[in-house]
DRENVOFI-721562 format. One record per residue (C-alpha): z, y, x. Coordinates in steps of 0.001 Angstrom, whole numbers, plus 500000, padded with zeros to 6 digits. Layout:
ZYX...
//
This chain:
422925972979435204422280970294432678418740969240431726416231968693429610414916965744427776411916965647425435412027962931422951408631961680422365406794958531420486404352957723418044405376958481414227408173955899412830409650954671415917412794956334415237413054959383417424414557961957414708417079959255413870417925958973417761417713962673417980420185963368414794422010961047416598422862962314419642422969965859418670425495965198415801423378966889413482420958966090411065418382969212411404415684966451412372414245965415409089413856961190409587411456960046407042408940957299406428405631959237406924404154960656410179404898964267411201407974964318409416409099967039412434406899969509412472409156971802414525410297970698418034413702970381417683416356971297420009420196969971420366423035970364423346425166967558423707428436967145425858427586964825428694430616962201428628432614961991431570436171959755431748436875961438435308436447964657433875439455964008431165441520962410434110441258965532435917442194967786432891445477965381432353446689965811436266445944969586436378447597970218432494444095972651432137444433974104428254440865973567428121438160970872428676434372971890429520431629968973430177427912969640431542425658969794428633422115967895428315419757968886425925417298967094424099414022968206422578412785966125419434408982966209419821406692965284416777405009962096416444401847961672418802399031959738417992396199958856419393393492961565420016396797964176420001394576965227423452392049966393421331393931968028418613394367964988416569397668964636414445399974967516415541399080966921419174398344970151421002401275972165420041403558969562420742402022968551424086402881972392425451406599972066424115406761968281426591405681970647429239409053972720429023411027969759429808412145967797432555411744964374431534410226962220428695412684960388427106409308957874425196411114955827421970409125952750421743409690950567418143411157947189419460411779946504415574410385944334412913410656946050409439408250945839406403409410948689405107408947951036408010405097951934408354403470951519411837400560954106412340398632951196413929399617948918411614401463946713414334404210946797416397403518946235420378405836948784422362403753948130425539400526949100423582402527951846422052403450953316425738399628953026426810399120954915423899401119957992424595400559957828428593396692958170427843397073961218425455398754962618428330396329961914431100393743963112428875395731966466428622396027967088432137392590966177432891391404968498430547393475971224431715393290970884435592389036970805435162389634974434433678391977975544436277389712974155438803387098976163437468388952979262437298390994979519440695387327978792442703386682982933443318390207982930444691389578979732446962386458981475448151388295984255449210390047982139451107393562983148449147395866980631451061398077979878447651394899979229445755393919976717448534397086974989448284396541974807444317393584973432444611394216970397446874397117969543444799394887969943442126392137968000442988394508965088444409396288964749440772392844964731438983391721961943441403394487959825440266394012960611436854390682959652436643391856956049437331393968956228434532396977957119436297399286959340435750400357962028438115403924961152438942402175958707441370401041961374443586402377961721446958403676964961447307405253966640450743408093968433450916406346971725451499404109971358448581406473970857445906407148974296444530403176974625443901403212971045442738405953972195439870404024974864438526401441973058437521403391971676434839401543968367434632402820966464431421402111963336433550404189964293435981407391963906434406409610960905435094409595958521432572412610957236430312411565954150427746414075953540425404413814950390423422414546950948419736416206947931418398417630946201415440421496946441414825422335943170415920420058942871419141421850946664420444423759943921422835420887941375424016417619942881423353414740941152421640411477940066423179409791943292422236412315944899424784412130942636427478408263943357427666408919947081427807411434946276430633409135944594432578406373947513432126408997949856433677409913947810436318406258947704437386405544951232436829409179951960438980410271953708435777413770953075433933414431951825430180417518951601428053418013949470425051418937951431422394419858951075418231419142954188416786420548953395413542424127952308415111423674955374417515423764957276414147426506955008412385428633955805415466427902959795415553429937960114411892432772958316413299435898959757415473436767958128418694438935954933417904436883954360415348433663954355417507435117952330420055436162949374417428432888949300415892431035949186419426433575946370420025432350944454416491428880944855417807429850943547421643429033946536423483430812948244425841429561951997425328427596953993423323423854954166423965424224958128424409426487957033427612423931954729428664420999957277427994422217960132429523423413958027432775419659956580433024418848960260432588420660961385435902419442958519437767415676959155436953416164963224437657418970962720440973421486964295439354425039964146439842428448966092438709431168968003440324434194969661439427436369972551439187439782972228438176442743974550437892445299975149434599443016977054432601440116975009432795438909971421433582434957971593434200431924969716435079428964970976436658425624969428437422423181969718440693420627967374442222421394964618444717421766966366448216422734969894447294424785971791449805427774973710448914426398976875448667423895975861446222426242974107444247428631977167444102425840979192442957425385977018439810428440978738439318427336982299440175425006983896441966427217985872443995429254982761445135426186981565447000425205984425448641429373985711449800429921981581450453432573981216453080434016977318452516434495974786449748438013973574449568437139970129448706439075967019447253437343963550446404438165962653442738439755959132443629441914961343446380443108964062443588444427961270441273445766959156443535447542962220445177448774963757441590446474966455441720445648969257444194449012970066445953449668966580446244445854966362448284446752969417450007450255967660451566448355964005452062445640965894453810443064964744451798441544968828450894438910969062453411437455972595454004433758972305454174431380974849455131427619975661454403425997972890455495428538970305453688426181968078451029428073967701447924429207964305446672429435962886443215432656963460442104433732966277444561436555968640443264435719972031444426437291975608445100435030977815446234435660981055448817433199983687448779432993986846449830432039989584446664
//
């Protein structure tokens, strides 16, 4: 299981350069003039993994397969995209199909890059996009509301359920919150999914910079990261055009030009790690001569869950996880070596799955 990511901003803050990017690929027009995507569009990306590499090099595997993320470039919004404004509606119902909002804010000067206000203010920029979103979800749970009362009245215990949740999101929007800040129990969570608030979606800000601030930041950035610490969201600071510089170049020569430039890693690294972090996600492994691969489940899965991101059937016939920590199966020179340290554990259904975990699974077919 990878995820998704939509990619949203206002026009000309750079998320089709960001997008062509990370996707290798340059299928996102980037122009200088608003709606230059008019098609949401979508790109798979390895996820980048050192440990995964390592594993493939102790087991001799003839083949190397990371986790994939995908990312979703969504048109420019602006404001009034709520009410149909711009390209707004369509592109509002594609943000709904993904998991989280990845929102580009310009942290840029450039006189030669329009602004659709005219100005650039990242923080102003965010308000900007949150509201259109509120707005959305307002709009849509007052029809829903409207529609589901018969069922309510018939005292239809789902429809009951919907409507509390619904009612407690629009009370929260109607301060001018979003919906993420609702307090959701355990027990209401499947309901609370399926009402596909756009709102509700955890929040990524990436700070589009100049070239040489990709290292430091700028002020522009710095008042974006103290939005999202207030707000408990994350942010990454982010060049878009060395993101792009770096996507035409092979490995040694990517890592000497991020060297020139004083960073450590790529902003895709740094993106898709924020990414896990803001969704719980982590990775595990299977490994064997054929094959070195890396799978992806939320924080706190149990082994039969995570085998069944496998298959199906390996959940439901799940006897035991043979299970090696990755510091354990390089330090021990791979699985035998575990297996005669005594470091391959055999865990059984209730065993939560750790980052990192290399895993053989026994089921029954």
């Amino acid at each position: 299981m990878g995820f998704r990511m939509g990619i949203v901003g206002l026009p000309n803050v750079g998320k089709s350069t960001l997008f062509n990017a990370l996707t290798k690929t340059a299928a996102a027009q980037a122009a200088n003039f608003p709606f230059c995507t008019i098609e949401p569009n979508v790109g798979e990306v390895a996820v980048p993994d050192a440990r995964l590499d390592k594993l493939a090099e102790i087991a001799k595997s003839q083949s190397i397969i990371p986790t994939r993320m995908t990312f979703v470039d969504i048109a420019g919004l602006v404001k009034g995209a709520s009410k149909g404004e711009g390209l707004g509606n369509q592109f509002l119902a594609n943000i709904r199909e993904t998991d989280a909002i990845a929102h580009v804010l310009r942290c840029f000067e450039d006189d030669d890059v329009t602004h659709v206000d005219g100005r650039v203010d990242p923080v102003s920029d965010a308000e900007t996009i949150e509201t259109e979103l509120i707005i959305a979800d307002m709009e849509s749970l007052e029809k829903r509301l409207q529609n589901i009362t018969r069922k309510v009245r018939g005292g239809d215990k789902e429809a009951v359920q919907q409507e509390r949740l619904m009612k407690a999101a629009l009370a929260m929007l109607e301060e001018g919150k979003p919906a993420r800040l609702v307090e959701v129990d355990a027990e209401d969570m499947k309901q609370w999914k399926m009402l596909q608030l756009l709102s509700s979606k955890p929040v990524l800000y990436v700070c589009n910079v100049d070239e040489d601030e990709a290292a430091t930041g700028n002020a522009l950035s710095a008042k974006v990261a103290e939005m999202a610490a207030a707000q408990g969201n994350a942010h990454v600071v982010i060049s878009a055009k060395i993101e792009e510089e770096i996507s035409q170049l092979d490995a040694e020569e990517a890592e000497m030009f991020l060297a020139e430039l004083g960073l450590e890693e790529a902003g895709l690294d740094r993106l898709i790690r924020a990414g896990y972090e803001l969704l719980h996600l982590e990775t595990y492994f299977t490994v064997g001569p054929k094959e070195a691969r890396a799978w992806t489940i939320r924080t706190g899965t149990q082994a039969p869950q995570a085998a069944g991101v496998i298959h199906g059937d390996f959940e439901k016939g799940f006897i035991r996880a043979e299970t090696i920590a990755f510091d354990d199966f390089v330090a021990c020179g791979g699985e035998q070596g575990a297996k005669e340290a005594g470091k391959m554990r055999a865990e059984g259904k209730t065993y939560t799955v750790k980052d990192g975990d290399v895993l053989h699974f026994l089921f029954n077919t």
